[in-house]
N, C-alpha and C positions, 0 to 999 in steps of 0.2 A: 504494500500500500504506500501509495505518497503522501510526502506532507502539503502538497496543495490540494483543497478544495475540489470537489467538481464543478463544471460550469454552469448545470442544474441542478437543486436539487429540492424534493420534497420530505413534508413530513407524513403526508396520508398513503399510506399502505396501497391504496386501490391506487395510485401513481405509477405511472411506469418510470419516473425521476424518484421513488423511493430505494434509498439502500439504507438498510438497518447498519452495517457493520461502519458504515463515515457518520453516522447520528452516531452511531456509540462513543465516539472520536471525539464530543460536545464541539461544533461546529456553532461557531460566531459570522454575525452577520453586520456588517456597516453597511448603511447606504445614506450616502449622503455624508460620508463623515460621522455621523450617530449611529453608536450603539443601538441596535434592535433586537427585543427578545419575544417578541409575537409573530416571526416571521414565519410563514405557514410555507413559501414556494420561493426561489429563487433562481435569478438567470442571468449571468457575469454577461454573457455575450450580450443577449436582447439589450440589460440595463435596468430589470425591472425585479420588482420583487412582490411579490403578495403577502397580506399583513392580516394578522384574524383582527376580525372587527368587534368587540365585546365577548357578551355571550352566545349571541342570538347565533342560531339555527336553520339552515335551511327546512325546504317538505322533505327531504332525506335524512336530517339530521347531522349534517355536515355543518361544522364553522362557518358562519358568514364573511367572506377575504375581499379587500380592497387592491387593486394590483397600484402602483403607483411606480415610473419610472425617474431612472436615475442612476448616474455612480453607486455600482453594487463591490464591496468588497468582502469575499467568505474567509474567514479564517481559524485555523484549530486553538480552541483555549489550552492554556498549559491548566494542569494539576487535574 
């Protein structure tokens, strides 16, 4: 495994950008220069990152996500 980042990556399972083994990694997300810890999907190349938006719930029961783009920087936390 590398120490960089993938260029996608999700948190939802049903994702084909989910990998469990780089979430185990505790993967940090900047965008915009701020720290983000609600980040639900992210994407280096595109520039954009999706963010859960409270608690609400889709008709499926999935996290309601805002995608909002910009400067995405992923990176591994130490400890």
């Amino acid at each position: 495994m590398t120490d960089t980042p993938p260029d996608r990556l999700s948190t939802d399972p049903d994702s084909p950008y989910y990998d469990a083994e780089v979430l185990a990694r505790n993967v940090g997300v900047r965008f915009k220069g701020e720290e983000k810890t609600n980040v639900d999907e992210y994407c280096v190349s595109e520039g954009w990152v999706r963010l859960a938006v409270g608690n609400s719930k889709d008709r499926r029961g999935k996290q309601l996500t805002v995608k909002l783009n910009g400067p995405v920087e992923p990176y591994f936390r130490e400890g």
